[in-house]
Structure formats: structure tokens, C-alpha cells
C-alpha positions in Angstrom: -2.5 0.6 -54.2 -1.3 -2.7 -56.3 -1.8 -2.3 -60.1 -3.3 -4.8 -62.5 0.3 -5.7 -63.5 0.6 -6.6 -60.1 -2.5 -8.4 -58.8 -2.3 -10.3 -62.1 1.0 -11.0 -63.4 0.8 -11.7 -67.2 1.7 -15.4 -67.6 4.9 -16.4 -70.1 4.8 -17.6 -73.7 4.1 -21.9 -72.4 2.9 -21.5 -69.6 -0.2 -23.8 -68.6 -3.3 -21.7 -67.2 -6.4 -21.9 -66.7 -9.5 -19.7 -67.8 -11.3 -18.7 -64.7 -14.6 -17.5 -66.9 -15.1 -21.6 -68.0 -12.1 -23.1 -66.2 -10.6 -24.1 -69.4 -7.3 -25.4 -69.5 -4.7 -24.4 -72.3 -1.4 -23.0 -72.5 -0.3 -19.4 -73.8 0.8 -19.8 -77.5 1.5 -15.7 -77.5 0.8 -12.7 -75.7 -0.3 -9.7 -77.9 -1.1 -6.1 -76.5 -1.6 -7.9 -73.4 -3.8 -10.4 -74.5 -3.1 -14.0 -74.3 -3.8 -16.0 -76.5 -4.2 -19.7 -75.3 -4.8 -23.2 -76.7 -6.2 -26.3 -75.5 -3.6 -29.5 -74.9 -5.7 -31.4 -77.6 -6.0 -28.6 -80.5 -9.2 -26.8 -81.3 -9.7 -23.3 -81.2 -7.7 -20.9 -79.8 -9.0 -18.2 -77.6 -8.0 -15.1 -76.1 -8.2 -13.8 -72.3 -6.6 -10.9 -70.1 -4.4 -12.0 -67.5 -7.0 -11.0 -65.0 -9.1 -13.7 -66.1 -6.8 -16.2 -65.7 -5.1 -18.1 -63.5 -1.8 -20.4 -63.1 -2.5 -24.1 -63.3 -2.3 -26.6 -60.6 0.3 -29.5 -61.2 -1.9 -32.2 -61.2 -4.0 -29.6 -64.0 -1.0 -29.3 -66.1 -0.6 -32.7 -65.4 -3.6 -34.0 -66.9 -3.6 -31.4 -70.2 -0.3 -32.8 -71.2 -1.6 -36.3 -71.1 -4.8 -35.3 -72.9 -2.2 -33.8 -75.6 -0.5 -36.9 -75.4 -3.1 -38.9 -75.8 -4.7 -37.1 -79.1 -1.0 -36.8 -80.5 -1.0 -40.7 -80.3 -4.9 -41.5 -81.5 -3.8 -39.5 -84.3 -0.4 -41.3 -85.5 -2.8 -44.7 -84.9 -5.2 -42.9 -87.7 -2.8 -42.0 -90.1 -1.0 -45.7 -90.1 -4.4 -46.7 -91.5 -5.6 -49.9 -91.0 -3.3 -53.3 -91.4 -0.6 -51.2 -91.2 
């Protein structure tokens, strides 16, 4: 009989995933007595899930978090030029 460890490996520190309870995608900032705790590309809140409840993301999922990232790291620089910079 496979173990928990087994049927759900516990994801590494920046790895992307995705949250199976409301397919949220972030990536594991740490992992702490098992939980992980995750972040979304563009910032907010982190949350917390058990590896169970989570599950690798696809390329093209990964993919599109980084370019969210991306794309709030450079709206923000834009904002903090101010304008007639």
C-alpha cells in the first residue's frame, strides 16, 4: 500500500503548482511541517496547502504565471517613474 509521501510527492522550494481546491496557480515560497506555503506570480496573499491538494503545473500554466509576474513587475516600474518621467 503507497503512502501519502508517495501518492503525493511534496513539491520543492520554486516549484510552480497548482491548487486543486480552486485551481490556483502559485509557486512554493517554503515548506513548513509539510505544509506548503505558496504565492501567486503577481503577489497577494500567500496561502498554505498539503501536498495532497496540489498538483505540478503544466508548462504552458507555468508559462502563463511567469508572464502574469512579468507583467505586474513591469506595470509597476511604469507607476513608480511617475508621469513625464
Amino acid at each position: 500500500m503507497m503512502t501519502d509521501q508517495e501518492r503525493f510527492p511534496t513539491p520543492a522550494v520554486g516549484d510552480w503548482v497548482v491548487d486543486t481546491r480552486d485551481d490556483r496557480t502559485g509557486f512554493v515560497k517554503a515548506i513548513v511541517d509539510g505544509r506548503l506555503h505558496l504565492r501567486t506570480p503577481s503577489g497577494g496573499v500567500e496561502w498554505q496547502a498539503i501536498p495532497a491538494h496540489v498538483r505540478a503545473a503544466t508548462d504552458s500554466e507555468a508559462l502563463s504565471a511567469r508572464v502574469a509576474e512579468a507583467n505586474a513587475g513591469s506595470s509597476a516600474n511604469i507607476w513608480r517613474l511617475g508621469p513625464g518621467w
